[in-house]
C-alpha positions as CSV (number, residue, x, y, z in Angstrom):
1,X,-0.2,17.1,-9.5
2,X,1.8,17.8,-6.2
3,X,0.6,16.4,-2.7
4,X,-1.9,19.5,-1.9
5,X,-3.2,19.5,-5.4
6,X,-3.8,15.3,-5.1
7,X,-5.4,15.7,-1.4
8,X,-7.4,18.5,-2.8
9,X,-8.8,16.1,-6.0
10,X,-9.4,13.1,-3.6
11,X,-11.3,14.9,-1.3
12,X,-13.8,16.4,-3.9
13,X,-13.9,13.2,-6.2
14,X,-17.0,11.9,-6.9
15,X,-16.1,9.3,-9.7
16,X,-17.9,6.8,-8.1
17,X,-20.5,6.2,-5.4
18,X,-18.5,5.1,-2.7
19,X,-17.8,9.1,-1.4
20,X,-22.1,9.0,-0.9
21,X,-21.2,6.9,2.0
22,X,-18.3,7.5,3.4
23,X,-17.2,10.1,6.0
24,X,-14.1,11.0,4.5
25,X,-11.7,9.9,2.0
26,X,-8.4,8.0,3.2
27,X,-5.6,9.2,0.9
28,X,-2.4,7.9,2.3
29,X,0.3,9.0,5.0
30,X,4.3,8.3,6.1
31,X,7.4,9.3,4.2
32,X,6.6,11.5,0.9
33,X,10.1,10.3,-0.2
34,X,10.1,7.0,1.4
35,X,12.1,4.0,-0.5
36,X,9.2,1.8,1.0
37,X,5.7,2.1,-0.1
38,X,2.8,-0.1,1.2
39,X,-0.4,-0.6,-0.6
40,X,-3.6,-2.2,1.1
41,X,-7.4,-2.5,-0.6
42,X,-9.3,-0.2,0.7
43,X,-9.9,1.7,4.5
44,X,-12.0,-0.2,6.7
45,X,-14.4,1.6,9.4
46,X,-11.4,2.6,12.0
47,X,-9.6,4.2,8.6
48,X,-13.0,5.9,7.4
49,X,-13.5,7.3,10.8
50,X,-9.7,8.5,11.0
51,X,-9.1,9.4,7.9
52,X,-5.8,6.9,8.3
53,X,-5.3,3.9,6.5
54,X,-4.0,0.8,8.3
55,X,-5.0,2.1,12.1
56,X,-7.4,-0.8,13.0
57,X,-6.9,-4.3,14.0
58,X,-4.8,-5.1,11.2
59,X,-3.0,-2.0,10.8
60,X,-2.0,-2.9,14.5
61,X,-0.6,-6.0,13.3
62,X,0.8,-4.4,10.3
63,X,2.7,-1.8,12.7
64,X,4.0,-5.0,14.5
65,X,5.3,-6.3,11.4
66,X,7.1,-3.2,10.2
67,X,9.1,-2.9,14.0
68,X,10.2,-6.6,13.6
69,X,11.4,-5.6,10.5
70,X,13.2,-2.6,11.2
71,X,11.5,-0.2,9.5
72,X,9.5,3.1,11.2
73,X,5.9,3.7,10.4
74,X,6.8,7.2,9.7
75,X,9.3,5.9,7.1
76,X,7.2,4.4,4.5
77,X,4.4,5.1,2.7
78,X,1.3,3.9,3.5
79,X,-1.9,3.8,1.2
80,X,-4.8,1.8,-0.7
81,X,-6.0,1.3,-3.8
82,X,-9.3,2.4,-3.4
83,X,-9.8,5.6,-1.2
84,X,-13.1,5.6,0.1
85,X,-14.4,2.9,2.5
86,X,-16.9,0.4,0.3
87,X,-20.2,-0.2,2.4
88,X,-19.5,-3.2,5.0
89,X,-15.8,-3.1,3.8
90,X,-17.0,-5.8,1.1
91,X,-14.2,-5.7,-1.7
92,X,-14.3,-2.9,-4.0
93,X,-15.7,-2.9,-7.9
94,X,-13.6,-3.2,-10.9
95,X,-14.8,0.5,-11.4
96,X,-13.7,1.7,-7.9
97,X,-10.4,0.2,-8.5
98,X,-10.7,2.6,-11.7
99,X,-11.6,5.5,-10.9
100,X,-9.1,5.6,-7.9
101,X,-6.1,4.3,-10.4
102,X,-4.9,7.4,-11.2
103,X,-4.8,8.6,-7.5
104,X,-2.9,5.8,-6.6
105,X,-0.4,6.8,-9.6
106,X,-0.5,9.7,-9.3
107,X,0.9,8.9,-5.3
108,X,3.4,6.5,-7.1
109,X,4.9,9.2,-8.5
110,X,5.0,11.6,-6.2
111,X,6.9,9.2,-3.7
112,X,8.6,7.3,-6.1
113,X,9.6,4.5,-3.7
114,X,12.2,1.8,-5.2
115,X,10.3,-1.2,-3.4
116,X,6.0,-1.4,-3.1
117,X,4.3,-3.9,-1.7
118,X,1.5,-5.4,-2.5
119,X,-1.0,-6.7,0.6
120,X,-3.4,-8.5,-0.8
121,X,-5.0,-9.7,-3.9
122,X,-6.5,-6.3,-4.6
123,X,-3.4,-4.6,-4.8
124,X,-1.5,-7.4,-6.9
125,X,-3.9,-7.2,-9.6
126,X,-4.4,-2.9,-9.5
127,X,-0.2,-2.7,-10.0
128,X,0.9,-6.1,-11.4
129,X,-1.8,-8.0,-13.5
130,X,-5.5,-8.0,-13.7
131,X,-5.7,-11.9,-13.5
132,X,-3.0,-11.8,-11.1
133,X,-3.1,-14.4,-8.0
134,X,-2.3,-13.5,-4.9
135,X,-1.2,-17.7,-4.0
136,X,0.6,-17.8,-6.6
137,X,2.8,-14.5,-6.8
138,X,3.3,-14.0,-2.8
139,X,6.9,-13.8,-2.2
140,X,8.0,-13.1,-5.5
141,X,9.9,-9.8,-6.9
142,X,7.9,-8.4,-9.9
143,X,9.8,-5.6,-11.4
144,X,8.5,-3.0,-13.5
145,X,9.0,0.5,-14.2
146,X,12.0,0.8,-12.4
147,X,10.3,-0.3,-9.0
148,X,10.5,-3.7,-7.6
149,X,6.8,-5.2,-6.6
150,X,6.6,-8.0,-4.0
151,X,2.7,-8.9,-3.4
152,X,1.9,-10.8,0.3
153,X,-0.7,-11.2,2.2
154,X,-3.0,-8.4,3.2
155,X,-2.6,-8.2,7.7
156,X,-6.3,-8.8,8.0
157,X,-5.5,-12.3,6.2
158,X,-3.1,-12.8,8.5
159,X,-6.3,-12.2,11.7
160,X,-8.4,-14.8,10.0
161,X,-5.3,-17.8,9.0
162,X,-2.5,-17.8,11.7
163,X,-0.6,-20.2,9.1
164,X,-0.2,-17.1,6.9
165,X,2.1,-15.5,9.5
166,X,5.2,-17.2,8.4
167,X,5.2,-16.8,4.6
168,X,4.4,-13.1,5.3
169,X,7.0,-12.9,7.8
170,X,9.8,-14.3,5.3
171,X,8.3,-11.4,2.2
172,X,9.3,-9.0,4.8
173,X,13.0,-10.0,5.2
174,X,12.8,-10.2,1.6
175,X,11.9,-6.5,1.5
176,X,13.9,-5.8,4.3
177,X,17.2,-7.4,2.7
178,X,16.6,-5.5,-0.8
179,X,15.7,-2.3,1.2
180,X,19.1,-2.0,2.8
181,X,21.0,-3.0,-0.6
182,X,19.3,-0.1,-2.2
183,X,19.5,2.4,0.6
184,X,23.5,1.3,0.2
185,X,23.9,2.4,-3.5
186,X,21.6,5.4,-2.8
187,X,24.1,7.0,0.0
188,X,26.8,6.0,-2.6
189,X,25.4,7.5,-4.9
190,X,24.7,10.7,-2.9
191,X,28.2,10.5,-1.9
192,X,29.6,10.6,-5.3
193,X,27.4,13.5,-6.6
């Protein structure tokens, strides 16, 4: 599927019941090509009304922690696991997370990004492991399929425990460190070809 064709299927989907209630489906936006993806839970009631992810309270926080780390909101890729907002933004179903899988591989492809990270629980266990805890795997590179994985902790987190701040602070010069060692080899690469 190509971007219009993937908009096209997300808007229409009805694979689950979530689309009953929300006003629109929040597929993703930034850098189609960007080395960087981001993946969040779900959109919240700012994203449903927007049809943006990440553009309330803690998408104003995440913004905040991109600039500090050099990176442009227009540079990555920004997206959720689950497209549609779920009522009271509770935490989505084991079969949300399924039916919106393949949209969120489907985007995978498409941007094929060399670093994703993972904000929250949700997100570690949709692209690392189903059991997978968030505790226990923040801050740690997970490689697989050719993409390196580093799950933190999701912004809105970071609203409710100010002692969160720091950990998530030191994932991002993490990402921010490999980030500029494989943008090297990619202009070299370019270079050379």
């Amino acid at each position: 599927m190509n971007w219009e064709e993937l908009a096209q299927k997300v808007k229409s989907c009805r694979a689950c019941n979530l689309h009953r209630r929300a006003k629109q489906p929040v597929l993703g936006e930034g850098n189609p090509k960007a080395l960087l993806m981001l993946v969040g839970e779900a959109p919240g009631a700012r994203e449903d009304e927007l049809g943006r992810p990440f553009v309330g309270a803690a998408g104003e926080l995440l913004n905040r922690i991109l600039e500090a780390a050099g990176f442009k909101r227009e540079d990555v890729y920004i997206t959720n696991v689950v497209k549609c907002r779920p009522p009271g933004n509770r935490f989505p179903t084991p079969d949300e997370v399924r039916a919106c899988r393949p949209y969120l591989e489907n985007q995978i492809k498409l941007v094929n990004p060399k670093i994703v990270v993972c904000l929250g629980a949700l997100a570690t266990q949709a692209l690392i492991a189903p059991g997978a805890r968030i505790t226990r795997l923040r801050g740690q590179w997970i490689q697989k399929d050719g993409i390196f994985y580093l799950p933190t902790f999701h912004p809105a987190a970071l609203l409710r425990d100010e002692n969160k701040k720091r950990p998530v602070w030191e994932d991002f010069k993490r990402v921010r460190a490999l980030y500029h060692e494989l943008s090297t080899v990619q202009l070299s690469l370019n270079f050379i070809s």
